[in-house]
Structure formats: C-alpha cells, structure tokens
C-alpha positions as CSV (number, residue, x, y, z in Angstrom):
1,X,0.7,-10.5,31.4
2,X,2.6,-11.2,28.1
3,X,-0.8,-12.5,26.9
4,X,-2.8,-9.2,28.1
5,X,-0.4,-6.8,26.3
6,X,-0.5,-9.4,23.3
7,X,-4.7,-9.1,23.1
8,X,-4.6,-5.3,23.6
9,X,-2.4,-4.6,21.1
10,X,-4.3,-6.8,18.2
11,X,-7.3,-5.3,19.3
12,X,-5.5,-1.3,18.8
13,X,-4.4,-2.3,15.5
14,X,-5.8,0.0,12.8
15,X,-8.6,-0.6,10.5
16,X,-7.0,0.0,7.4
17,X,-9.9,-1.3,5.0
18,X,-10.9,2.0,3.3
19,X,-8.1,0.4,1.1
20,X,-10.0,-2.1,-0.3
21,X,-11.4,-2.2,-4.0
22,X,-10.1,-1.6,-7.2
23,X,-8.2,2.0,-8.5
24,X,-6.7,3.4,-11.1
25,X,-4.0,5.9,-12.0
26,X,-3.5,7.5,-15.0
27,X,0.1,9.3,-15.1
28,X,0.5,12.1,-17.2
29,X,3.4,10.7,-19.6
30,X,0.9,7.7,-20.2
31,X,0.4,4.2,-19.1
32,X,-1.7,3.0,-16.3
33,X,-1.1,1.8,-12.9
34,X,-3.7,-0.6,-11.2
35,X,-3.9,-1.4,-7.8
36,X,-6.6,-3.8,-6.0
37,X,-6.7,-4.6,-2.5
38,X,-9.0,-7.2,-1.0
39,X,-9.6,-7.6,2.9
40,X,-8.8,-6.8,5.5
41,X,-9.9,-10.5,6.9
42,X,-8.5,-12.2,9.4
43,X,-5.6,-9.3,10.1
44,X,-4.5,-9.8,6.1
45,X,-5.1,-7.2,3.5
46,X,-3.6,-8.3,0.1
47,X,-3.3,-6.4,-2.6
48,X,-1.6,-6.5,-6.6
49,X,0.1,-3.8,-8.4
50,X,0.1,-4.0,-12.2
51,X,2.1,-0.9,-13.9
52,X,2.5,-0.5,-17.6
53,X,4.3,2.7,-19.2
54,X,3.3,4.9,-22.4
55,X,5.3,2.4,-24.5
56,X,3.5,-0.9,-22.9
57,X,6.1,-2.6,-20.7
58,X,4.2,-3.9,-18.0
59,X,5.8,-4.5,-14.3
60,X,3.8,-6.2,-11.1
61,X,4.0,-6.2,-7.5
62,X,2.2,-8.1,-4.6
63,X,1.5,-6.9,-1.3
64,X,-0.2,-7.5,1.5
65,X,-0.9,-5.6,5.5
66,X,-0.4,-8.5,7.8
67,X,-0.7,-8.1,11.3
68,X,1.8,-9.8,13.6
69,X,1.3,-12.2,16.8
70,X,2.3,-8.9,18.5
71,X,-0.6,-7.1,16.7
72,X,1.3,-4.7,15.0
73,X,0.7,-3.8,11.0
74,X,3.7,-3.9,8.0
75,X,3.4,-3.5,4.3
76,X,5.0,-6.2,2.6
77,X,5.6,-6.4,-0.9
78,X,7.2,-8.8,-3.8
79,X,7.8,-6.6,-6.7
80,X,8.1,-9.2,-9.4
81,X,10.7,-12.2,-8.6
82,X,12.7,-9.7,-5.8
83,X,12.5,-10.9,-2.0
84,X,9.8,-9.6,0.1
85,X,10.4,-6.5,2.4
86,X,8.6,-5.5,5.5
87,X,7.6,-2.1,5.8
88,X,5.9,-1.9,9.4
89,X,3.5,1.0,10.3
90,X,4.9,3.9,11.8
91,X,1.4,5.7,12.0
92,X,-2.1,5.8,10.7
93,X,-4.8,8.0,11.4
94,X,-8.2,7.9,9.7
95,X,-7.7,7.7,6.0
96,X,-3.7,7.8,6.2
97,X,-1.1,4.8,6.7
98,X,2.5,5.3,6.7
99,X,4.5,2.4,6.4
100,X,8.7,2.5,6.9
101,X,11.6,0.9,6.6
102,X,15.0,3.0,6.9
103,X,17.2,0.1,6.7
104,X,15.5,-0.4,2.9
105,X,17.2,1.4,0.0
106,X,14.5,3.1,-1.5
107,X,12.0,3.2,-1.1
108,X,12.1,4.0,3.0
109,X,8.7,4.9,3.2
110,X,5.2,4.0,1.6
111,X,2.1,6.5,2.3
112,X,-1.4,5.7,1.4
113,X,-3.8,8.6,1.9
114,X,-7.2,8.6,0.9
115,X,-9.9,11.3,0.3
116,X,-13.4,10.4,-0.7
117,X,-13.2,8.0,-3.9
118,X,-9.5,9.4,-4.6
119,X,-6.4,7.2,-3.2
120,X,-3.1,9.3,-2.8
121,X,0.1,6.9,-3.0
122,X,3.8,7.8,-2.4
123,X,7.0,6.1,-1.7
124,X,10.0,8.2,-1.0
125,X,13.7,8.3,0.8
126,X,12.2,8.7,4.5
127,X,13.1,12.4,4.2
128,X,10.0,13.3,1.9
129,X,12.6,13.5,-1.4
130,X,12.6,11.7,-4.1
131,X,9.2,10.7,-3.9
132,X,7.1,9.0,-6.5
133,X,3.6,10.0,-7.0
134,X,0.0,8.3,-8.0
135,X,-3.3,9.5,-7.6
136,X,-5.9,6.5,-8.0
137,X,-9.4,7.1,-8.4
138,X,-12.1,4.1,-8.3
139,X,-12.1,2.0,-11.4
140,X,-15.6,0.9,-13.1
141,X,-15.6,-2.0,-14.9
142,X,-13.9,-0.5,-18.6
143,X,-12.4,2.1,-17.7
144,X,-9.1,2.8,-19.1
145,X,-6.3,5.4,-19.3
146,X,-6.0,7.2,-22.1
C-alpha cells in the first residue's frame, strides 16, 4: 500500500517545465538578472541565477526542483557559498508554482508565474510583504540590459 500511495503521488507531481529556457530581467535602477533552467528530466529541473547591479557587482545562485521518493516537488537553492534550503511546493496550477519555507528567514516564499514569453518571479516574508520583484522575458542570443 506504501508503494501504491508512493507511485500515485510521483505520478500527480506537477509539470513545471514551462520554466525551462533562458530569461532575462532588466531592473529599472540597472543591472541585469539572468536566470536559465534546464529540465525537467528525470524529476530534476536545475537552474542558475547570475545577478549583477548598475555598478557591476555580480552575485549567483543555483537551484534546482527535485522531486522526492514521496513524489513531492521543493525549490532548492545555494546562493553562492551558503547552505542549501528546501523550499517545497505548497501549490501550482498551470503557469504558477509557489514554493515555502516558514521556518526560513527570508525569504519564506518563492513564486514563479508565467504568462506567454514573460516569467514573473517573487520571493517575500510568507505574508506577501517585503517582496522582491523580477519580470524575465526570453533572452535571444545578445541581448542585454541597458
């Protein structure tokens, strides 16, 4: 029975590869924010943030969507040389993921939404303040922010 429940719930998981590809947010105070996501394959999506501000100081962060033995989804990321945290899926509907982890300082919550070739991305407190904002859009090979 353990088994059963084990297979059903892998196979309710998601579908969470209208993240894939390569985007790119331009912030209005300058600098650039890239995100690329390859998968999903094999229950793994896994994706690299690279962030650089108007004055060029650059920051990174890997992720990846791994789904457990259990078949549930979590967002896990490594930004630069911290420890990994787990953000597991609270819901997802058809272009929308929400990942959260109220035990995690901030953020408590991660949001991917996306709309046609535009990718809407927020973290916040878990309360829907103090929330950070990108809007990616597909990026073509050369193109920049201004």
């Amino acid at each position: 029975m353990i088994v059963l429940a084990a297979v059903l719930a892998a196979s309710a998981a998601p579908d969470l590869g209208w993240l894939e590809g390569d985007w790119l947010a331009c912030p209005a105070g300058g600098g650039s924010v890239e995100e690329r996501w390859a998968g999903p394959s094999g229950g793994l999506m896994v994706g690299l943030n690279l962030a650089t501000t108007a004055n060029g100081r650059a920051s990174f962060e890997h992720m990846r969507v791994e789904r457990a033995a259990d078949g549930t989804l979590a967002f896990v990321a490594v930004a630069g040389d911290a420890p990994a945290v787990r953000f597991p899926l609270s819901r997802a509907e058809t272009g929308t993921a929400v990942f959260e982890n109220p035990a995690h300082d901030f953020p408590r919550r991660i949001v991917y939404r996306r709309e046609g070739d535009v990718l809407h991305a927020w973290v916040d407190d878990g309360a829907g303040g103090n929330r950070l904002n990108w809007r990616f859009e597909r990026k073509t090979p050369g193109r920049r922010c201004p």
